[in-house]
N, C-alpha and C positions, 0 to 999 in steps of 0.2 A: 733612640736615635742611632744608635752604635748598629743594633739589627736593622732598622731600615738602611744605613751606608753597606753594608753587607748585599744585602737582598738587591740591591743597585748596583754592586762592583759585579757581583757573580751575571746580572744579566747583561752588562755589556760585554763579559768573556764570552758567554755563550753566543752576542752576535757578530763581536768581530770574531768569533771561532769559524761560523757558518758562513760568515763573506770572505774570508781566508778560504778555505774549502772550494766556494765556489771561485775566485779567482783561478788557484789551481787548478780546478775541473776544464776553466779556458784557454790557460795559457797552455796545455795539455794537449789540445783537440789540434792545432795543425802539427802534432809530432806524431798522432793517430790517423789522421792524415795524410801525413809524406808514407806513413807503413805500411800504410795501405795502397797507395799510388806504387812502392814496389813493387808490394807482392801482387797487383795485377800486370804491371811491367814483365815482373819473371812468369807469368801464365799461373802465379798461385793464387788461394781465396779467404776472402777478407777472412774468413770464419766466421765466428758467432759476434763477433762485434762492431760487423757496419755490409756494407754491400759493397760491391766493385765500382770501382772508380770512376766506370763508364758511363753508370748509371745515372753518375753526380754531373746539373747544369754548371756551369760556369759563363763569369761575364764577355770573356773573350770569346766566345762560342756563336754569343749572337750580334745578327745583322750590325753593322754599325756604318752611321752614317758618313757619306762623302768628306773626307777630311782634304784633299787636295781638286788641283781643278780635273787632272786624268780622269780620276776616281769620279767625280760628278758625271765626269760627257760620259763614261761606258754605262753608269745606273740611268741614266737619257736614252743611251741608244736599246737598252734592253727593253725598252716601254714602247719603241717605237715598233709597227708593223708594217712588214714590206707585202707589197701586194706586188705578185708576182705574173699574174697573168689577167687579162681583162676578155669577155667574151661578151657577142652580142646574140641573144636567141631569141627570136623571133616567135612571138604566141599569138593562141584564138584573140587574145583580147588586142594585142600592141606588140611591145617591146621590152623584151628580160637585160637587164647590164649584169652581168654577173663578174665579181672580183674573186681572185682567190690572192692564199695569201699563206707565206712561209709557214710552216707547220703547223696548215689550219688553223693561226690562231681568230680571235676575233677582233671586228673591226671598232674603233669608239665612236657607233654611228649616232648624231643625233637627230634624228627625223624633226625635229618641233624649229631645228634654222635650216630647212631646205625653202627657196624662195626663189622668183621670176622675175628676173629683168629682162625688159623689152620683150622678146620672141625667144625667149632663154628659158632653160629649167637649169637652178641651179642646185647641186649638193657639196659640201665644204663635210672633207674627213681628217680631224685633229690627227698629231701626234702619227701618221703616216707618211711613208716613200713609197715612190712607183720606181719599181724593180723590175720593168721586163727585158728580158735576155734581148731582144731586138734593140729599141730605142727607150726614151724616157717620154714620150708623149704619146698617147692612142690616139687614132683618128679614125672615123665613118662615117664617108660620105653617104645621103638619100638612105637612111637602111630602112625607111617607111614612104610611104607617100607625101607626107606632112612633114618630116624630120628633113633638114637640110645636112645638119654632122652631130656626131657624137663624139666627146673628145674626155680625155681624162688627162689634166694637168697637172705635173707638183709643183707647187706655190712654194717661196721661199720658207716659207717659219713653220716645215715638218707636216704639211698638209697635202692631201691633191683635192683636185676640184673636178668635179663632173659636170659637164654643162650641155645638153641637150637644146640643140636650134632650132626652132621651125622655120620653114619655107616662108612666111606670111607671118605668122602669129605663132601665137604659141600653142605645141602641139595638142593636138585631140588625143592621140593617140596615148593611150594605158602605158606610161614607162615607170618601168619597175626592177629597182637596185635590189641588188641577190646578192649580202655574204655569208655564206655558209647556210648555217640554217633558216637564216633570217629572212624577209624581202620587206622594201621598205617601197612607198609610193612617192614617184618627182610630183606628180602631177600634183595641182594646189586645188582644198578644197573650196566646191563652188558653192557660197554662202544662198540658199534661194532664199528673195524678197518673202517677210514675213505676209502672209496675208490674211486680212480679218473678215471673218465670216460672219455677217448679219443674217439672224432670222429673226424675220416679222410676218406677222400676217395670227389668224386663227385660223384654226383648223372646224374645219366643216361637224356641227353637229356639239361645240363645244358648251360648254355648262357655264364658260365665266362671261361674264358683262362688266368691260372694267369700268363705264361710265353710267352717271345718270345727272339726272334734272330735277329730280322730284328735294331735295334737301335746299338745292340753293339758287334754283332754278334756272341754272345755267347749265351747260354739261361738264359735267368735272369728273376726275378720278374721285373715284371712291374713298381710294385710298388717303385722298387728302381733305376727305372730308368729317369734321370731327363729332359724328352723329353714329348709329348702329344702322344699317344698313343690308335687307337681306330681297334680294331678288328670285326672281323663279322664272327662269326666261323661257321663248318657245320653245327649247329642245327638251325643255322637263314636262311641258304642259303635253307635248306631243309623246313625249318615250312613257308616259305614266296614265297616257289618255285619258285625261282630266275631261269629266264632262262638269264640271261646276267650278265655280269660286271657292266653296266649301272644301270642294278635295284640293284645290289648288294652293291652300295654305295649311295644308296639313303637314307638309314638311318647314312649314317656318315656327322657330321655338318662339316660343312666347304667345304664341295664338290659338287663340280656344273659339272655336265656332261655334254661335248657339243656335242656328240656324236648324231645320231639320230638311229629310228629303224633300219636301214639297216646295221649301224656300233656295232652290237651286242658288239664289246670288250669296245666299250666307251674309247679306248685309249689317247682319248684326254678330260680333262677335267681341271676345276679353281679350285686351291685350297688354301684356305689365300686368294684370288684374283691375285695369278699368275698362271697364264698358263702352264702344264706339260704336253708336249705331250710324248707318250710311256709310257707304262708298266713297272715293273718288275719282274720276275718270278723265287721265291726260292730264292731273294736278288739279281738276275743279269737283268739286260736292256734284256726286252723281246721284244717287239716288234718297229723296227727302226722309224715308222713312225705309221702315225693314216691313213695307210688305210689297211696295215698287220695285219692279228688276227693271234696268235698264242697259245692263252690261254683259249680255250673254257666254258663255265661254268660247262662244264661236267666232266673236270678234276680236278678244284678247289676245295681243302680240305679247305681254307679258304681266307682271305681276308686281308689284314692287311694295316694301313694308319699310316704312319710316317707326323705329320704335323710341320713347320719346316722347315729352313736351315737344309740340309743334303749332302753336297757336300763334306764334309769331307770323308764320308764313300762310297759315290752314284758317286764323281765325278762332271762334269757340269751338274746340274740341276739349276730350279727354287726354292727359297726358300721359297715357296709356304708347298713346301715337296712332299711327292710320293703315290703310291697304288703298293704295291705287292701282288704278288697271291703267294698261297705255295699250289705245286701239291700233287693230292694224293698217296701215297704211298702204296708199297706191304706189305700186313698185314701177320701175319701168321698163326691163325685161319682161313681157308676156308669161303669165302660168295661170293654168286651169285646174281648179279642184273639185272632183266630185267625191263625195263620200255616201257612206249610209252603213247606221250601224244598229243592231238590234240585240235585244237580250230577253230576260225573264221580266213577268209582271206586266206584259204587251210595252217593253221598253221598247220604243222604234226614233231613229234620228236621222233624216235625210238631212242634206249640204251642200252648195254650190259656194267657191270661193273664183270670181274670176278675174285679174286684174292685167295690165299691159299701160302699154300708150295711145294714145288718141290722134295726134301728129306724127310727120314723119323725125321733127327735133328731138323728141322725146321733151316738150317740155309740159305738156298736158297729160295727165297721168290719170287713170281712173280704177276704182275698184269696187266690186258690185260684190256682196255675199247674201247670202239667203239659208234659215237654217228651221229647221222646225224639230220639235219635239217632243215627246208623250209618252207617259207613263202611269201606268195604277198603280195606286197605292198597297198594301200590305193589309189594310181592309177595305169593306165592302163599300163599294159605291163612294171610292175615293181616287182621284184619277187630277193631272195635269196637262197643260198641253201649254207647247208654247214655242210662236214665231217671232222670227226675229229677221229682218231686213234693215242692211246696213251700205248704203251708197255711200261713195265718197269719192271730192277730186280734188288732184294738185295740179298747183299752178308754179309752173317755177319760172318767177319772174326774174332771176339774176342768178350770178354763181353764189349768194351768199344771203339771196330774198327767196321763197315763196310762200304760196298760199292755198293753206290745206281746209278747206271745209269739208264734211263728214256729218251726215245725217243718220240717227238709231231715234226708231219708233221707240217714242218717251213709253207708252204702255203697252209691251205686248201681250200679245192675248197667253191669258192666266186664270185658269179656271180650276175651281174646287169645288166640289160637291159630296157632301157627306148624310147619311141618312141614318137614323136610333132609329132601331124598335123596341 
């Protein structure tokens, strides 16, 4: 016990020894201070133990705020700028205002409250006096055609105001405040009416068909129909010069043709991996079996694949789903088609497509096509031929009735002939 009281008296001498010391070291420092402050007084230096006196901030040194009312208005009037002379110059566009102002300082402009009453441009400059040697008010009469005066005012509360009059209205003409470096625009921006741009329409030669009938047998968007839906409309049948049914679904997934050359309607084909044999044409069962063609490709406006259970609408099919063809119809602008096309294998295909109006109302429409075609086969004494004549007319009984009859030879001529030896 005796040695711990020891070991405790000895360490609080050692720190009141060192807070003793440093007290000292402070009370010290402004008498190293005033001795210093002489010897820069007599032009002497500090030496090795501090820097000159001059070197040292001080609180009296800096700024301090207005302690009386004197002292406030001169820290007021130092903030304020006088503009000293006003000028008007005259450009390609309009009209320059240009200020200048006591030793070029600048102005505190703020362009976002320049604004227009009546036939007025107006500009409002804070914390400014007009100071010119002449008078306290600028004036200019007409200095445009459109401008009646130009005037720069001092307003009581340390401002001036620039105010720009037209003759009628408010100017056209380009005015434009100059201080110093700066130029700022009177004129107020002219907001132009949004305006919204519709495009509608399709473009000529387009691949999309946003409607059909075949699903619900009404015409509906596609898109709002809740079935798989793939069409091949005439700008494909025409850019890929489909001469069959067969080639005609060869770009739709899901569909296996079992059909070979000789069977150009391809009436039989897999679809999903069930089997549909026959057609349908304009939504009804076209051809009874797959060795009857009744659907040319010469008459096809397009192509259309319901894929799918559809027996609800179709009847007994396979739920595989279908291929309808949708014939072409009488138009009522007049167009004439001749074609004729030939290849290898004595491939030869002549074609008239002719359709127009029949009245001078257009309400009797008519179209006549005629197509024939022939080919050998890839062996001996195996060959096809085959016509096809398709009348058809409209009757448009109202803006919202007509009636379309359309006549295709139920059998056209279809010949095979094959010989073994």
């Amino acid at each position: 016990m005796k040695m711990m009281r020891s070991f405790l008296k000895l360490n609080l001498a050692v720190v009141l020894g060192l807070s003793a010391g440093l007290m000292e070291a402070q009370w010290s420092q402004p008498g190293w201070t005033q001795a210093a402050k002489q010897e820069a007084t007599q032009g002497g230096n500090a030496g090795a133990k501090g820097a000159p006196l001059s070197l040292i901030m001080h609180v009296h040194d800096l700024d301090r705020p207005a302690t009386t009312v004197k002292d406030w208005v001169a820290q007021i009037e130092a903030t304020i700028v006088q503009v000293t002379s006003v000028k008007l110059n005259p450009t390609d566009t309009g009209l320059e205002i240009v200020l200048e102002t006591q030793d070029a300082k600048p102005l505190p402009v703020d362009a976002t409250k320049f604004r227009s009453e009546g036939s007025s441009l107006i500009a409002d400059i804070p914390n400014t006096v007009l100071a010119l040697p002449n008078a306290q008010v600028f004036t200019a009469e007409n200095p445009t055609a459109d401008i009646a005066t130009v005037q720069v005012v001092q307003q009581a509360d340390s401002r001036i105001r620039i105010s720009v009059t037209g003759k009628t209205a408010l100017p056209k003409t380009e005015v434009t405040l100059k201080t110093g470096a700066f130029a700022y625009s009177l004129n107020p921006e002219v907001e132009e009416p949004e305006e919204e741009i519709v495009v509608t329409g399709q473009g000529e030669g387009s691949y999309f068909v946003p409607d059909t009938s075949l699903a619900t047998k009404t015409n509906t968007p596609i898109r709002d129909i809740p079935a798989s839906i793939q069409i091949v409309p005439q700008e494909v049948l025409r850019d890929r010069n489909v001469r069959s049914l067969t080639e005609a679904v060869e770009t739709v997934s899901g569909v296996i043709s079992r059909g070979n050359e000789y069977d150009s309607s391809g009436s039989s084909r897999t679809i999903r991996g069930f089997e549909q044999a026959g057609n349908f044409r304009n939504g009804f069962r076209d051809a009874p079996n797959t060795y009857v063609l009744s659907s040319p490709i010469g008459v096809v406006e397009q192509v259309e694949v319901l894929k799918g259970p559809a027996s609800v609408l179709f009847g007994d099919i396979e739920p595989g789903g279908i291929v309808n063809v949708t014939t072409k119809r009488p138009l009522s602008e007049p167009a004439y088609t001749l074609s004729f096309e030939a290849g290898n294998r004595n491939f030869y295909q002549p074609g008239i497509d002719f359709t127009g109006s029949l009245t001078t109302d257009k309400n009797l429409l008519y179209r006549f096509i005629v197509n024939y075609q022939t080919k050998d086969g890839y062996q001996e004494f195996v060959n096809s031929n085959q016509v096809t004549a398709a009348p058809s007319i409209t009757w448009k009984i109202g803006d919202r009735t007509e009636l379309n009859t359309s006549m295709l030879n139920p059998l056209p001529t279809r010949q095979l002939a094959t010989a073994y030896c």
